[in-house]
N, C-alpha and C positions, 0 to 999 in steps of 0.2 A: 272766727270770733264766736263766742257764747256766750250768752245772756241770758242769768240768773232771775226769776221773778218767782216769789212766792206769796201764799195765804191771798188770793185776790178772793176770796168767800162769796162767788155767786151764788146769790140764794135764790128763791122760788118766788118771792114776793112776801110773804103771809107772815114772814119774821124778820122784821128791818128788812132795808135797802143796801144793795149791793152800790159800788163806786159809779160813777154814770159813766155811760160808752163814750162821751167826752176824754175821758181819762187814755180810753185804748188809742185813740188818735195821736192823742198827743206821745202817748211810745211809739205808734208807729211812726210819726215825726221825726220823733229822737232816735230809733232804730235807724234812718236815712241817713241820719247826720253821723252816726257813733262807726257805721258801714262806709263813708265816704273818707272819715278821719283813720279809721283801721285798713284802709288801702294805700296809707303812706307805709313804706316799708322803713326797715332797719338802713335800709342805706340810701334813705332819702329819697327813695324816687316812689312814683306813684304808679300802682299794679293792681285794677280791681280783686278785692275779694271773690274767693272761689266760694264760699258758702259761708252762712249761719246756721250756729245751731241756737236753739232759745229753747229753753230747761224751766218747767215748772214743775216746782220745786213744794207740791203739795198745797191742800186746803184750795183747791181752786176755783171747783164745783162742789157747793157748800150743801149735800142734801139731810146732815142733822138740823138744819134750823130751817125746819118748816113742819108746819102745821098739819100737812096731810097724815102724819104719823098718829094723829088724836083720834082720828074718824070712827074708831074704835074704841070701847075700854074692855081691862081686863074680863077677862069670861064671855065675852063677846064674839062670835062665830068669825073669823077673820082678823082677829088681832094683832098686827104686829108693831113690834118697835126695835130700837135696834139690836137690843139683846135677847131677843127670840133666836129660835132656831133658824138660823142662815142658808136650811138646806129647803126649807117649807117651801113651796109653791108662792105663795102670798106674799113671802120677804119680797123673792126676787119680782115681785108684780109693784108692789109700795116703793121699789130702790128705784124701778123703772119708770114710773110715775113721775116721783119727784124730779128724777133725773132730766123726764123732758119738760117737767113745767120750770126747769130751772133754765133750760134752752131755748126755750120761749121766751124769757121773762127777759134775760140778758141777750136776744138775737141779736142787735146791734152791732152791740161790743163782742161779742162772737163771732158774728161776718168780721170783724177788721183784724178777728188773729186769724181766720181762715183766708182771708185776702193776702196777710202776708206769707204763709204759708207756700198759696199758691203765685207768689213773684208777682203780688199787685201792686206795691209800697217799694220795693228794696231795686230802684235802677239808680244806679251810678254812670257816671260817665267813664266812656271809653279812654285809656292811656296813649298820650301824643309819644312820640317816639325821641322825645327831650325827656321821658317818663315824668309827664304832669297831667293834668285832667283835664280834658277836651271838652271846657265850661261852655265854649262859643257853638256846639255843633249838637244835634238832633237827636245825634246818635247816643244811646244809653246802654248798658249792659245790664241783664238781669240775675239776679245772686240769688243763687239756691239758699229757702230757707228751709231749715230741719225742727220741729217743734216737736217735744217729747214728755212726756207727763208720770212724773211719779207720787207718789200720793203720802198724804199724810192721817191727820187725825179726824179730821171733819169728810174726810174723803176715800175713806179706808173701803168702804165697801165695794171698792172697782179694783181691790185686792182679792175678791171671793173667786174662786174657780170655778167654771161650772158654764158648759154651754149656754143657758141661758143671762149669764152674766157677760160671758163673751159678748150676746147680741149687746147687750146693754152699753159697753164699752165700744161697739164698732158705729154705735149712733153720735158717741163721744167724738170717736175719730171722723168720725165724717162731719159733724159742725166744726170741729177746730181745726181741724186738717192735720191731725195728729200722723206724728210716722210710726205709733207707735203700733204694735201687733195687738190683735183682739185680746189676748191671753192675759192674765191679770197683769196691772200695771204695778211697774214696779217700789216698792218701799225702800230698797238699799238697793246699793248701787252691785249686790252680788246678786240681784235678781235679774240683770242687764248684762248679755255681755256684751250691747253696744254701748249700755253706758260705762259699763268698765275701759272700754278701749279710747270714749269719749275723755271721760277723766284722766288717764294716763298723759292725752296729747297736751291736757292743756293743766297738769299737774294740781289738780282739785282733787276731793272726795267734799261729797255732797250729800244730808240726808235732811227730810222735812224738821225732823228735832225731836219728835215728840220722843221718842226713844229713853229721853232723860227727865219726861216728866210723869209719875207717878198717878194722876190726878188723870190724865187722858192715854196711857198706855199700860198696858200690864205686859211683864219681862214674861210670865208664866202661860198666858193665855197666848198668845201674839197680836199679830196685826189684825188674823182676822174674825177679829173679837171685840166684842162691847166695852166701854169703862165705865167708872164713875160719872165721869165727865159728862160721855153719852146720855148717863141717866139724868143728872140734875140739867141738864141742855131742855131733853125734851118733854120732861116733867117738870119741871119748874120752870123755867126761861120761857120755852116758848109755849105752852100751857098757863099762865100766871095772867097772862093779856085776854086770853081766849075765853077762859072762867069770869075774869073780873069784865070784861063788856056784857056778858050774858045775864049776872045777877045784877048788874049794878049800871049798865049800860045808858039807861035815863037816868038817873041819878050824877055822873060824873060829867066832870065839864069834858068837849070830845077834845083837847092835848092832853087830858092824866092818859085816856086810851094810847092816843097815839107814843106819849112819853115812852107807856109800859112794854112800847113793842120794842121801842131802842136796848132793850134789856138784854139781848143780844149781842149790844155792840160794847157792854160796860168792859172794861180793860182793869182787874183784874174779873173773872168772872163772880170771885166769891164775895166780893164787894157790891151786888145787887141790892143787897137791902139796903143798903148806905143811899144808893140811887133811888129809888122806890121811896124813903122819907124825906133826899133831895127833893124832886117831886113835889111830893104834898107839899111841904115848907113852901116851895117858890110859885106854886101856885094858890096858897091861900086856904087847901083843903081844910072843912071844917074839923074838929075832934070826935066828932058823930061819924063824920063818912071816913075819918080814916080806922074808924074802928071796924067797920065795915069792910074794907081794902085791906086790912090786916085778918078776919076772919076771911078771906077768901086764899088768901096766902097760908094760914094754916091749915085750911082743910085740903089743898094741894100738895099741904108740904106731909101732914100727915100717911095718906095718899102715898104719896113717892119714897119714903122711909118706912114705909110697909113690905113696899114690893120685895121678893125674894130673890131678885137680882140685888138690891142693895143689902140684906142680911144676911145676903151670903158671903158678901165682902167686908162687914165688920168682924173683926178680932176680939173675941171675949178679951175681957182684962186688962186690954190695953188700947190707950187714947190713940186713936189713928184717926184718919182723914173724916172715915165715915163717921165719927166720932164729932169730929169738926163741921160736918155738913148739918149734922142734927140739930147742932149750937145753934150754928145760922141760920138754918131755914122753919125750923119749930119757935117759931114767937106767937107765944099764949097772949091769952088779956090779961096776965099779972104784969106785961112787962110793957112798958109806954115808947114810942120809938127812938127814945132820946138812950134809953136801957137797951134794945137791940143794936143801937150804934154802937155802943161800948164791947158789948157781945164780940162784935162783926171786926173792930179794931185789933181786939186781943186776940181773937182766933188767926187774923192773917198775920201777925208777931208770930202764933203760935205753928202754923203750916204751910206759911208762905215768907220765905224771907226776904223780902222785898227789891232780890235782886233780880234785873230784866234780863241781865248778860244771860248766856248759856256758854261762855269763853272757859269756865273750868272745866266742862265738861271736852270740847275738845282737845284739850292735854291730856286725854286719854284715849280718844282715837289710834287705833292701829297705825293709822294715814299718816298720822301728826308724830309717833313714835320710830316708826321704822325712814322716817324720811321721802317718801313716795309723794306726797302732798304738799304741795305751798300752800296752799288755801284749804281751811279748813269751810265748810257753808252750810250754816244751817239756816231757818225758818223757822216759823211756830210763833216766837216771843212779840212779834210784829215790831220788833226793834231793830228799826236799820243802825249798824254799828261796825266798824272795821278794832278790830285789835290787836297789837303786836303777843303775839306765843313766843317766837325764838329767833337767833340769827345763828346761822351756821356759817362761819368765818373759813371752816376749812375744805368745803365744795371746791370744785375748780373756779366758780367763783363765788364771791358772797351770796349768800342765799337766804333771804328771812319767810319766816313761817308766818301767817296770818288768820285769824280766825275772822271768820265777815258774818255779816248775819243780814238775810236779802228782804225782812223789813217787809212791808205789807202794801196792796193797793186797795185802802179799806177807810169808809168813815168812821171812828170808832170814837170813844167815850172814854176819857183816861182819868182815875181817879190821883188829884192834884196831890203831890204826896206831902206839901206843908199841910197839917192838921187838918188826916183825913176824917175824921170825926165829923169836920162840916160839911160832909156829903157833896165838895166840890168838887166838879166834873167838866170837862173841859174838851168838846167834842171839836176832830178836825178833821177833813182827809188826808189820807197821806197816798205817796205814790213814788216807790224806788224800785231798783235794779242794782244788779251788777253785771260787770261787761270783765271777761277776760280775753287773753288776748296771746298767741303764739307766739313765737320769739322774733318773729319778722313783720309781722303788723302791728299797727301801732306806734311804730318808728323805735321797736324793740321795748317799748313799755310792756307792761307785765298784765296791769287792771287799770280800773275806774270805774266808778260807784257815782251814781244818781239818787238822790233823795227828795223831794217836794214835800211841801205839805201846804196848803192854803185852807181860807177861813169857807164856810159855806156861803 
């Protein structure tokens, strides 16, 4: 059996909150159950699972959205952020940092995938020789679990090579009980060849997503490289909370603070300002102190469209993204916040088309083309969602294609898409999987998908 899980974004504390280790219980609950039902075979009888494997599938340890990356400003003896140079001494000291203030913060919920790992959670019962499950008897069987880690956008940096990123990765594997080797984790599944032989058994091809989003990858630079994304993440996001308690910290009621740290979790990202004059609105902020909360926002945002990591990414002559970020995040005192909503509306019309799928892009998979894959699986969009791609009628037997998307275990903040102009926001946890499944477990099913989501 394998089990898909992506974007669970532990972060460090200092920017938003991670899902609570509550959460990791209740998989490992459902891992018990999903391990006991996948021991019914194809021909009815009941034969313990010989292992799991459980696939994370990138964003998992979230070390862009924190704070420690500020400690610094430019020109500053020690500086870095994520688009410095990767080979500096200092990177790899700041990756390291964060890395374990993020394993700290989330110990809990880390002991319970290191538990399962190590066969604390996954005993089933022994098969009576009617081949059924011997519910009445002491006796239990324990099921190798395999945990494996590939990394995405938020997580790219445990892609760098380099002994001392090794180390940094073997403190990875040793909290989560990863199987995976020190050596940079993998991005596609051609960087595995356990995960290529993984994929074949169980007719997947798997990658975090970012691949097809412009805004968090570049085709030119690669993986292990900074984006846009990276910049506006930790110069604005999470920089925007840090500036506005400092200048304005007595002055503001303490939930605008706390509000502004949720900025992190807004769903789409470039919809921040929408949220930010949600805010004021619903708390009552005066016209005086939002002028105020808006001069701190543009001396950040100036600031951050300065830097020559972002001027090196606009295009003379032509309206592109960087072009799009300027819209939204430079709001002068000519424009009143009701004029920046308008702003923020037309730009996401204008470079984000409001689709969550990422389903067309898998009709172009290799995977999906050559017939190698049933399942196509992405991550990133935090959209759990299965959808039918193809049915090939002429296999030996019927065979249909599937694109699935493994959805997030994250609280996040989704802008309501009836008239997003009214900066309604609509915050829940959520918490899915996907489970597949060999041709003889499962009682010859193929998958099954889990999704939750409750109120806080």
């Amino acid at each position: 059996m394998l089990i898909v899980i992506s974007d669970l974004h532990l972060v460090d504390g200092t920017c938003g909150k991670p899902i609570s280790a509550s959460a990791f219980r209740l998989f490992a609950a459902r891992l018990n159950e999903l391990a006991f039902n996948a021991s019914w075979r194809a021909d009815k009888r009941y034969r313990p699972l010989d292992g799991i494997d459980i696939l994370l599938l990138g964003d998992i340890l979230d070390p862009l959205h924190s704070t420690l990356w500020l400690d610094k400003s430019p020109g500053e003896p020690g500086y870095v952020r994520p688009w410095t140079d990767i080979h500096a001494p200092e990177y790899a000291a700041k990756v390291q940092a964060i890395t374990q203030a993020i394993l700290k913060y989330n110990a809990e919920a880390i002991e319970t995938l290191r538990h399962i790992a190590e066969g604390q959670f996954i005993r089933l019962p022994t098969a009576t020789s009617r081949g059924r499950g011997a519910l009445n008897t002491k006796e239990q069987v324990t099921v190798p679990v395999r945990i494996l880690y590939m990394i995405g956008n938020h997580d790219w940096y445990y892609h760098i090579p380099g002994q001392v990123f090794d180390r940094i990765r073997q403190e990875i594997i040793k909290a989560l009980g990863l199987a995976n080797p020190n050596s940079p984790f993998p991005h596609e599944v051609k960087d595995s060849e356990t995960l290529q032989r993984l994929f074949t058994s169980y007719k997947i091809y798997a990658q975090h997503g970012d691949l097809y989003d412009s805004f968090n990858y570049c085709r030119n630079r690669g993986r292990n490289a900074a984006t846009l994304g990276d910049g506006f993440s930790v110069e604005v996001l999470n920089r925007f909370p840090v500036v506005a308690q400092k200048r304005l910290g007595q002055e503001l009621l303490p939930g605008i603070i706390e509000g502004l740290r949720e900025l992190v979790n807004v769903r789409p990202a470039l919809a921040t300002p929408l949220w930010i004059s949600g805010q004021l609105r619903q708390n009552n902020i005066s016209l005086a102190d939002q002028k105020k909360i808006k001069k701190v926002w543009d001396d950040i945002s100036d600031e951050f469209l300065s830097l020559p990591f972002m001027r090196a990414a606009d295009k003379k002559f032509k309206l592109d993204i960087v072009d799009g970020l300027e819209l939204i995040v430079k709001l002068t005192d000519r424009f009143s916040f009701k004029d920046i909503d308008d702003v923020v509306v037309w730009i996401r019309k204008q470079f984000w088309s409001g689709e969550i799928t990422f389903a067309k892009h898998a009709l172009k998979d290799e995977a999906f083309l050559d017939r190698t894959a049933q399942f196509i699986v992405y991550g990133h969009t935090h959209h759990h969602e299965i959808v039918p791609l193809d049915s090939i009628p002429s296999m030996p037997r019927p065979t249909n294609q599937m694109y699935m998307n493994s959805g997030t275990w994250h609280t996040y903040y989704d802008l309501a898409v009836f008239k997003p102009e009214e900066q309604k926001f609509v915050p829940y946890p959520v918490l899915s999987h996907l489970s597949f499944f060999k041709e003889d477990e499962r009682e010859g099913h193929r998958f099954e998908t889990w999704s939750g989501a409750f109120s806080d």
